[in-house]
N, C-alpha and C positions, 0 to 999 in steps of 0.2 A: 768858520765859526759864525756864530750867527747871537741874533738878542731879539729880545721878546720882551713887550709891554704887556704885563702881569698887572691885572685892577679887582680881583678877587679873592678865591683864596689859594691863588699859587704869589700872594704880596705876603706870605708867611712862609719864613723861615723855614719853619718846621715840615709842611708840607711837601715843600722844594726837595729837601734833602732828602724827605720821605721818596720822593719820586725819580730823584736824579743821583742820591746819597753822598752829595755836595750842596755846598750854599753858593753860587757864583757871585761874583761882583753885582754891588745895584745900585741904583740911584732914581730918587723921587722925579718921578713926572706927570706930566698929563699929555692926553690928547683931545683935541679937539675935533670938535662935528659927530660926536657920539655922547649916549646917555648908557646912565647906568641904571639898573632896576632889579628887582627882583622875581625870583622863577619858581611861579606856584608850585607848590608840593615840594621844592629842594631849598639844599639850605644854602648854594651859590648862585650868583649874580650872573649876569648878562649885558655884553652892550650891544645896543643896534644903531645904526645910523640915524642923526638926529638933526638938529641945526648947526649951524659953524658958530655960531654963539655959543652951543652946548661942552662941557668938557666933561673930562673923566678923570681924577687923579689916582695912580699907582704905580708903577715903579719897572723902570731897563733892568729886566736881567742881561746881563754881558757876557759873550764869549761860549755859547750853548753849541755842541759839535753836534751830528748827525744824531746820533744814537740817543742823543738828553732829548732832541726836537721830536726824534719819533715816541721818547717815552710821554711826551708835553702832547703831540697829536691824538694818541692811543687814551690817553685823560681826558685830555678834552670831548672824543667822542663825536660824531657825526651831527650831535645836534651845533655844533661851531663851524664855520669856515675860518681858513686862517688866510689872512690878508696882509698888503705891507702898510705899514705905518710910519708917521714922523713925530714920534712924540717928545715934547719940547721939555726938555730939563729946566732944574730952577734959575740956573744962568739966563736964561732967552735960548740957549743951543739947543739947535737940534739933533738926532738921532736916527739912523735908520733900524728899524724893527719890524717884526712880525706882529701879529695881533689876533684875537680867536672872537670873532663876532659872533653873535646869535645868528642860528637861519631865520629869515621870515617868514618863514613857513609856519613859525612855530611861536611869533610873533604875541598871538592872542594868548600864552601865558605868563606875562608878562605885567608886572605889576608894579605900582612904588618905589622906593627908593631902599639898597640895601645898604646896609652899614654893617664896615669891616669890622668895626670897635666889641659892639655886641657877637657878629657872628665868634669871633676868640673867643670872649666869655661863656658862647653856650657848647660851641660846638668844636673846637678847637681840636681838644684830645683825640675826640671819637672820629674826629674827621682824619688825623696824624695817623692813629692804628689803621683806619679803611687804604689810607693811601699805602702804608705799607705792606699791605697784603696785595692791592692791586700790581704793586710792581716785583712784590714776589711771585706771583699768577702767571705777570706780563714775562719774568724772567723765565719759567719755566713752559710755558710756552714757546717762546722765540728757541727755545734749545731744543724743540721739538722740529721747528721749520716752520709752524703754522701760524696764523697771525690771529693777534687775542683778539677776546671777546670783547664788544664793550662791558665795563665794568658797571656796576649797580651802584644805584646814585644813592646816598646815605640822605632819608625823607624826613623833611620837617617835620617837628612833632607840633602839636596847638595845644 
């Protein structure tokens, strides 16, 4: 079993379940030496490495088995590396976990600050529906043998 520090929009309920069709265990945290930002033209967020001063708050999913990790990899998409993390709960404790960085490759789209609060209010729903078609996609695919496509990223509107 495995966990994962989730600081965008897999820190919603809705999405998770959309993805995994469970809500696992969670709890509030940060990590630290990483920024959070936003990612031109999309409506999710990105962290890259940043200062030890810098943190990021969002939230341990707990107890993630192979098949949730590859559906969370196959989401995530190539533009992430997944790396290990220690992100510290609200006690002072800490946590072993996974974590989906930005590449830096891809570093110069990269903007400002995003906020969870608002992405809900705009984008929430339409975001729940996309995730649940991706992983009905992802489901019949894998029962072909082949391995999915990246999925298409649902594009800011201005």
């Amino acid at each position: 079993m495995s966990n994962v520090f989730v600081y965008g929009t897999l820190m919603s309920e809705e999405v998770v379940a959309a993805l995994i069709r469970r809500a696992p265990r969670q709890q509030p945290a940060k990590i630290r030496g990483y920024r959070r930002h936003r990612i031109k033209g999309f409506i999710f967020p990105a962290i890259v490495p940043a200062e030890e001063s810098d943190e990021v708050n969002g939230l341990v999913l707990y107890g993630l088995n192979c098949e949730e990790m590859e559906v969370f990899d196959e989401f995530e998409g190539e533009e992430y590396y997944k790396t290990d993390a220690t992100p510290i709960l609200a006690d002072g404790s800490q946590v072993d976990a996974s974590v989906y960085v930005w590449q830096d490759s891809a570093r110069h789209l990269l903007y400002g600050k995003w906020d969870y609060q608002e992405w809900r209010r705009k984008h929430l729903e339409n975001y729940v529906k996309m995730c649940t078609i991706f992983k009905e996609e992802l489901e019949l695919t894998n029962t072909s043998n082949n391995r999915p496509y990246n999925h298409p990223e649902p594009v800011e509107s201005t």
